[in-house]
C-alpha positions as CSV (number, residue, x, y, z in Angstrom):
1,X,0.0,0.0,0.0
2,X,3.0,2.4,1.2
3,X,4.9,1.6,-1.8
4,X,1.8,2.2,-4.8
5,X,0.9,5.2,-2.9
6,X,4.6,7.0,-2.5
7,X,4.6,5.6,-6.7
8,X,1.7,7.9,-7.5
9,X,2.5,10.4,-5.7
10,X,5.4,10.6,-7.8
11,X,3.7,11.7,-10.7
12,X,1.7,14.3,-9.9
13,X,2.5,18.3,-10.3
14,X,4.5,19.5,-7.5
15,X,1.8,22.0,-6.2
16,X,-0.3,18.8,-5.3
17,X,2.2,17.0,-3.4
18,X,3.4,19.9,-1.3
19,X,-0.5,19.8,-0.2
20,X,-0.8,16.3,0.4
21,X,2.9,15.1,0.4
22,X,2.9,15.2,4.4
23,X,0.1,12.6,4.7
24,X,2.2,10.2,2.1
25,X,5.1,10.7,4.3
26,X,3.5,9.8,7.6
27,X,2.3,6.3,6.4
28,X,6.2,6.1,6.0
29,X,6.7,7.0,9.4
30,X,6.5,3.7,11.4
31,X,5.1,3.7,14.7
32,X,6.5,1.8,18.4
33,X,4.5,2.0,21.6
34,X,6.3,1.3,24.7
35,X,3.2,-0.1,26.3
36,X,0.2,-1.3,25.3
37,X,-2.7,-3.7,26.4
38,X,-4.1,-3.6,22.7
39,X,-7.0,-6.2,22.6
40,X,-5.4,-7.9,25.4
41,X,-9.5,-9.3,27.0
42,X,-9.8,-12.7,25.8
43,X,-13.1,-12.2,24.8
44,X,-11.8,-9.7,22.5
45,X,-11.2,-11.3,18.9
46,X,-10.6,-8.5,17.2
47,X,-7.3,-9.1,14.7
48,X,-4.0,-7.7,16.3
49,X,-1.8,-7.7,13.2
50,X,-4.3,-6.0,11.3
51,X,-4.7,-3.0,13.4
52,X,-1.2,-2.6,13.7
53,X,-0.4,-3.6,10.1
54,X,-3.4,-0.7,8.9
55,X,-1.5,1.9,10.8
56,X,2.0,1.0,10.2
57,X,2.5,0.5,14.4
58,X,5.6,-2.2,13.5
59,X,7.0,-2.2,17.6
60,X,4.6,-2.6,20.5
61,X,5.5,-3.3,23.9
62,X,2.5,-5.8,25.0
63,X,2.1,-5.7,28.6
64,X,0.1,-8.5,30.6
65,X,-1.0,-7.0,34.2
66,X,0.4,-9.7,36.6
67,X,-2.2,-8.3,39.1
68,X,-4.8,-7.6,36.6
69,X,-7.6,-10.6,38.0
70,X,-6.9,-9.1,41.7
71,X,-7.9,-5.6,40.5
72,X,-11.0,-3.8,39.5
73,X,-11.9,-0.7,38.0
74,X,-14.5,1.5,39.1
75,X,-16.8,4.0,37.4
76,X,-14.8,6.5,38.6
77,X,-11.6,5.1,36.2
78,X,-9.5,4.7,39.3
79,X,-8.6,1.1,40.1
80,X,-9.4,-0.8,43.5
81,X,-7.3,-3.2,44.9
82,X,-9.7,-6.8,45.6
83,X,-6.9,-9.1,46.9
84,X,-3.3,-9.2,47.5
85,X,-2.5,-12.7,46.0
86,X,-0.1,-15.3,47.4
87,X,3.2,-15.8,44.5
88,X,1.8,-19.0,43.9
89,X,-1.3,-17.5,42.6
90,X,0.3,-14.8,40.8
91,X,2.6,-17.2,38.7
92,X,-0.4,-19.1,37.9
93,X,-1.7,-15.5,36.4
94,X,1.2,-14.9,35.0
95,X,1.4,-18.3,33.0
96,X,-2.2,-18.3,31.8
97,X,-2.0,-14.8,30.5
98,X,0.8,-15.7,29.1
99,X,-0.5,-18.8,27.0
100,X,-3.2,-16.5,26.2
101,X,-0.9,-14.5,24.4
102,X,0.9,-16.6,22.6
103,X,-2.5,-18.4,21.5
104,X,-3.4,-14.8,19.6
105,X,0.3,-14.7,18.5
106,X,0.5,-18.3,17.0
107,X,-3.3,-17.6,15.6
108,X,-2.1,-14.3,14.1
109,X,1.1,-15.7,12.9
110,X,3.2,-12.7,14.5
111,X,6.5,-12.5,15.6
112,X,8.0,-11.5,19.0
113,X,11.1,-9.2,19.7
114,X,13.7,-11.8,21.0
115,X,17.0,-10.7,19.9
116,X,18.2,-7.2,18.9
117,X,17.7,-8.4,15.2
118,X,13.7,-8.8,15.9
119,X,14.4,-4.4,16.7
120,X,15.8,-3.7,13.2
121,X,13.5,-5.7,11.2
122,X,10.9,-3.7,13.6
123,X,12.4,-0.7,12.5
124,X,12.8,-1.3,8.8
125,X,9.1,-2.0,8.6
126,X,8.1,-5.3,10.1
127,X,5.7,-6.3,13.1
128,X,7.5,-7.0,15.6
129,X,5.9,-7.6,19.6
130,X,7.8,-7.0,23.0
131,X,6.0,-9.6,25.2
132,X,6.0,-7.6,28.9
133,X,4.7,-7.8,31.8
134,X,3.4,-4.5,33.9
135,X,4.1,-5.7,37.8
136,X,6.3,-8.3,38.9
137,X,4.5,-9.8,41.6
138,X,4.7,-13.1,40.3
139,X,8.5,-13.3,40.7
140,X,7.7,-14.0,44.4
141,X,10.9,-13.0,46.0
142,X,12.6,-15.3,43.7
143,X,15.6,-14.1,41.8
144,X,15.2,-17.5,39.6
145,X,11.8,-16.8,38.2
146,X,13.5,-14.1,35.6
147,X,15.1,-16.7,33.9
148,X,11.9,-18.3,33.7
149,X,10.0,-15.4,32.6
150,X,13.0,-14.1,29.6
151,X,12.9,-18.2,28.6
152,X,9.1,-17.9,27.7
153,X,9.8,-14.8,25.6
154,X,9.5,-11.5,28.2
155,X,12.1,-8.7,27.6
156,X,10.8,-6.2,29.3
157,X,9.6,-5.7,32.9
158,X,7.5,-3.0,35.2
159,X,8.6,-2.9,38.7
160,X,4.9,-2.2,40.0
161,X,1.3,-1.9,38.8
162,X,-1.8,-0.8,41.7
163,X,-1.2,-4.2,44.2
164,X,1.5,-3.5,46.5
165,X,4.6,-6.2,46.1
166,X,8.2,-6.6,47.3
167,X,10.1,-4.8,44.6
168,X,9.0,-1.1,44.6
169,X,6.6,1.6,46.2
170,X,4.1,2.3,43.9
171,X,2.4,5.5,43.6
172,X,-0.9,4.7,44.2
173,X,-0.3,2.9,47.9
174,X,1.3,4.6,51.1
175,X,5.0,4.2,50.8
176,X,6.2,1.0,53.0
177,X,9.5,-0.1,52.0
178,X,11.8,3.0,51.5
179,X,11.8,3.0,47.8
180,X,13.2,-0.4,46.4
181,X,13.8,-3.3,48.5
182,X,16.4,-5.2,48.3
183,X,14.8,-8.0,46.3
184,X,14.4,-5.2,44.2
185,X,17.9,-4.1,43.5
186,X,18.2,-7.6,42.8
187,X,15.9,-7.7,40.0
188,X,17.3,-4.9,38.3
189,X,21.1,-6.2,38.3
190,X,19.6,-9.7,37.0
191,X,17.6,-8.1,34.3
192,X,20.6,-5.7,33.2
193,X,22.4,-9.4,33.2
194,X,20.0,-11.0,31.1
195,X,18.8,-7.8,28.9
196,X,15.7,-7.6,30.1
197,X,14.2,-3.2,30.0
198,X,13.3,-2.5,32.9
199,X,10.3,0.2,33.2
200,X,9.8,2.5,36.5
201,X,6.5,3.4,35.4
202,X,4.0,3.5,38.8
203,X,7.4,3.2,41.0
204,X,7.5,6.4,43.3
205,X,10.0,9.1,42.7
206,X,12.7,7.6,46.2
207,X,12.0,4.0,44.1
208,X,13.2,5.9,40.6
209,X,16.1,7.5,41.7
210,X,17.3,4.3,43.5
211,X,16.5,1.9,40.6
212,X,18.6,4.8,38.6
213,X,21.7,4.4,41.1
214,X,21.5,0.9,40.8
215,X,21.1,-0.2,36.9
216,X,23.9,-0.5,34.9
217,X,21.8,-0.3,31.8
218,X,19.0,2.4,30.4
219,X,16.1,2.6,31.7
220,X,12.6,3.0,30.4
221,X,9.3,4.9,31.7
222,X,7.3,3.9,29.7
223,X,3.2,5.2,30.2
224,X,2.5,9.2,31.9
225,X,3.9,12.3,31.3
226,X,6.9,14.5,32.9
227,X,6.4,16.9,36.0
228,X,7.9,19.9,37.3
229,X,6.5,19.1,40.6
230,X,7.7,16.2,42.6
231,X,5.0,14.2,44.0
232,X,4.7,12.9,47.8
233,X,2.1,11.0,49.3
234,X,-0.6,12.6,50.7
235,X,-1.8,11.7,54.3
236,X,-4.9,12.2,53.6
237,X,-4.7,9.5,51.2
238,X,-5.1,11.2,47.6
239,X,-2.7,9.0,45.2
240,X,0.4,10.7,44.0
241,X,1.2,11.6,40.4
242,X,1.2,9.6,38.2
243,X,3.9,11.4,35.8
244,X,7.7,11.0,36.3
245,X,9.6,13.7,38.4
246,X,11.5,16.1,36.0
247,X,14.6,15.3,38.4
248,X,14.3,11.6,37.9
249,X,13.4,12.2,34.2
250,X,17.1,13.6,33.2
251,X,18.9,11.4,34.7
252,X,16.9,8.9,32.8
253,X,17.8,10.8,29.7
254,X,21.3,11.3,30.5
255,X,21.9,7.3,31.0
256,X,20.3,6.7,27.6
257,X,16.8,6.1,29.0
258,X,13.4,7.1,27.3
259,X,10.1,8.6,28.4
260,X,6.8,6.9,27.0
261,X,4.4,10.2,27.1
262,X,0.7,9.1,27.9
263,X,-2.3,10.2,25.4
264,X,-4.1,10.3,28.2
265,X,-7.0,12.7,29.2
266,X,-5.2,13.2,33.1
267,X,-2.5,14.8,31.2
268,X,-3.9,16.3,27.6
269,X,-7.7,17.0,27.0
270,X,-6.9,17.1,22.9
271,X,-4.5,15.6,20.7
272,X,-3.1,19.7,20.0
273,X,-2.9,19.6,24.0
274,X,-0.7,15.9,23.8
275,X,1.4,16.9,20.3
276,X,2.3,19.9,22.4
277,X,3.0,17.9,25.7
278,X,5.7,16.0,23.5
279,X,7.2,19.1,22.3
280,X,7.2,20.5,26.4
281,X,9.1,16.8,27.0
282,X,11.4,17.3,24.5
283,X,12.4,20.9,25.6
284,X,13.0,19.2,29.3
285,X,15.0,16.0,28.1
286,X,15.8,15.6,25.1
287,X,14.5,14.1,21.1
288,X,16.3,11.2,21.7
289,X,14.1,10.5,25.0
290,X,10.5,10.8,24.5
291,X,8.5,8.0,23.0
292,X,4.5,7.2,22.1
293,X,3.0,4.9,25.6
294,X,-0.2,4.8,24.4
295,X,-1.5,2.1,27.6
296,X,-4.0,1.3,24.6
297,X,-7.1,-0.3,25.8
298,X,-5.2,0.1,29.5
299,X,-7.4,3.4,30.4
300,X,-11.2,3.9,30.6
301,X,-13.0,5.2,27.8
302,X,-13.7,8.9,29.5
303,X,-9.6,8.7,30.5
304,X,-8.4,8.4,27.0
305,X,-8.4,10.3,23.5
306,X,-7.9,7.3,21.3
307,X,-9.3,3.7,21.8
308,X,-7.3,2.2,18.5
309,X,-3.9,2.7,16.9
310,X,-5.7,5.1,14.0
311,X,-5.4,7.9,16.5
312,X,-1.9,7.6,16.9
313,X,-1.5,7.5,13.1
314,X,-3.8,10.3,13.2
315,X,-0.8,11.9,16.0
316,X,2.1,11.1,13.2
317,X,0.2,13.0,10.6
318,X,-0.7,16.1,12.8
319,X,2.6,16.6,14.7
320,X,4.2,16.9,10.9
321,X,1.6,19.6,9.9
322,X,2.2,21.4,13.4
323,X,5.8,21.6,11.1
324,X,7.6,19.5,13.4
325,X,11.2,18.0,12.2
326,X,10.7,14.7,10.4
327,X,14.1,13.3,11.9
328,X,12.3,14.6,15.6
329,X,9.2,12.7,14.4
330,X,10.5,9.7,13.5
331,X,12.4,9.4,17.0
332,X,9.5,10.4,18.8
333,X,7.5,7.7,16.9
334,X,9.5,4.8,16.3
335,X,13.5,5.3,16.8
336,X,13.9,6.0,20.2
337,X,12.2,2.9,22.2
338,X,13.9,0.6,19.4
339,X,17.1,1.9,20.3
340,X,16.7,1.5,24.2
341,X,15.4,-1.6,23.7
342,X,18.6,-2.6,21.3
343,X,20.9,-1.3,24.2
344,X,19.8,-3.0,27.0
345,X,19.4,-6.7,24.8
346,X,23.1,-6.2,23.4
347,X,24.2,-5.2,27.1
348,X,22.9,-9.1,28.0
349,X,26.3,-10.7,29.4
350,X,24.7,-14.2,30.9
351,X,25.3,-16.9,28.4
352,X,22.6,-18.5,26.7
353,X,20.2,-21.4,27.9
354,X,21.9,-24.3,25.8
């Protein structure tokens, strides 16, 4: 499709493809997501690959919520916490969700990101999927399970989601452990071992800085937005925010990490309002930091300004008539989460399972 249409294009007067030359090269502009739950309900059978496929998306990180059955979401949009699950039944989550993945997968005949290769085909064009995970409860305080978890596919992990756990203070609970635990530092040296991205998203701003001191790799955060204002708990029991500390943020940037920037109606009530929230990122860390983190299908319907990848097609096109730098749009869309991703899987130093 990308090819017949850039093939007509070429014929036509110039005066016509100024006009509508922008549109042609936005199809060209591949799309990456650094954290999506896209069609993730199994009762959802809508196509994967053909969404993506439609709107060029060619590198989505595809998060399972380890704590998602022990979770609910209320009219409101906020989430409650139902049950605090023993490890045993968390790994049992983790696996099913994880079969049910790779049922759609093998169904849809799509591939997963497993080596750094799997990133450049992504980049050149192809579909490629990051299996994740968003929590690592089902770990259950043992070091071991990661090995598990990168044999089955995972290369990339979130330190917390809304259940408390043993890794990280999350944002939405009362802070109980300091920051990181130790169990916690562990998982991040082991994942830099096996090159595994780690993503802070939901970890509090003590737990951010301290994953940051420990990691030897880049780090990701990969769904909210950047703030000026560093967030505490609040004793009368409002949840912090949910956006990364602008603190935190550049030293993420300055260790080769990346910002996933949420379209997300907490943050942006228009898709001007979130074009110009990248451009406000970008002025604080950097091009080569801020990414798309759509949490697609992760938000209620009154949270969010897009419920399927058309909309961020929609945010290629617009951000390139709002005169923005192709190079700058191609990072913000694709390059930049590729890359990450590519640095931490070529940092991998434990040898491989024989």
């Amino acid at each position: 499709m990308t090819l017949r249409r850039r093939s007509f294009s070429a014929l036509l007067p110039a005066a016509f493809f100024s006009a509508f030359g922008k549109n042609v090269l936005a199809d060209a502009i591949f799309i990456s997501d650094t954290h999506s739950h896209s069609t993730m309900n199994p009762r959802n059978e809508a196509c994967l690959s053909c969404e993506l496929n439609a709107n060029h998306v060619t590198l989505v990180s595809w998060a399972l919520g380890s704590d998602g059955p022990f979770i609910q979401r209320l009219p409101s949009g906020a989430m409650q916490v139902n049950l605090k699950a023993t490890p045993e039944q968390y790994q049992e989550t983790f696996l099913r969700q994880l079969g049910g993945m790779f049922a759609r997968i093998r169904r849809e005949q799509i591939r997963i990101v497993r080596t750094a290769q799997d990133i450049d085909n992504a980049l050149a064009g192809e579909l490629r999927l990051v299996i994740s995970t968003e929590g690592a409860h089902y770990l259950g305080g043992d070091i071991a399970y990661l090995d598990l978890a990168y044999s089955r596919g995972v290369r990339q992990i979130g330190l917390g989601h809304f259940v408390e756990g043993d890794i990280t203070d999350i944002r939405t609970e009362q802070p109980k452990i300091g920051g990181l635990s130790a169990f916690g530092k562990d998982v991040i040296r082991r994942c830099n071992v096996l090159g595994i991205l780690v993503d802070l998203a939901h970890s509090t701003d003590a737990a951010v800085a301290q994953a940051l001191a420990t990691s030897t790799q880049p780090m990701l955060w990969s769904h909210s937005n950047i703030t000026r204002i560093p967030s505490f708990w609040n004793n009368g029991g409002k949840n912090q925010s949910m956006s990364v500390s602008l603190d935190n943020a550049k030293v993420m940037a300055e260790r080769g990490g990346v910002i996933g920037v949420w379209p997300s109606r907490f943050n942006f009530d228009n898709p001007d309002a979130y074009i110009d929230g990248l451009q406000d990122a970008i002025g604080m860390v950097g091009a080569d930091h801020v990414a798309f983190g759509t949490d697609m299908h992760g938000l209620a319907p009154s949270s969010t300004m897009m419920t399927d990848y058309s909309g961020m097609r929609a945010i290629v096109n617009r951000m390139l008539t709002k005169n923005m730098p192709e190079a700058v749009v191609k990072k913000v869309a694709s390059e930049n989460y590729g890359r990450l991703l590519k640095t931490v899987m070529n940092g991998r130093t434990a040898s491989e399972p024989m």
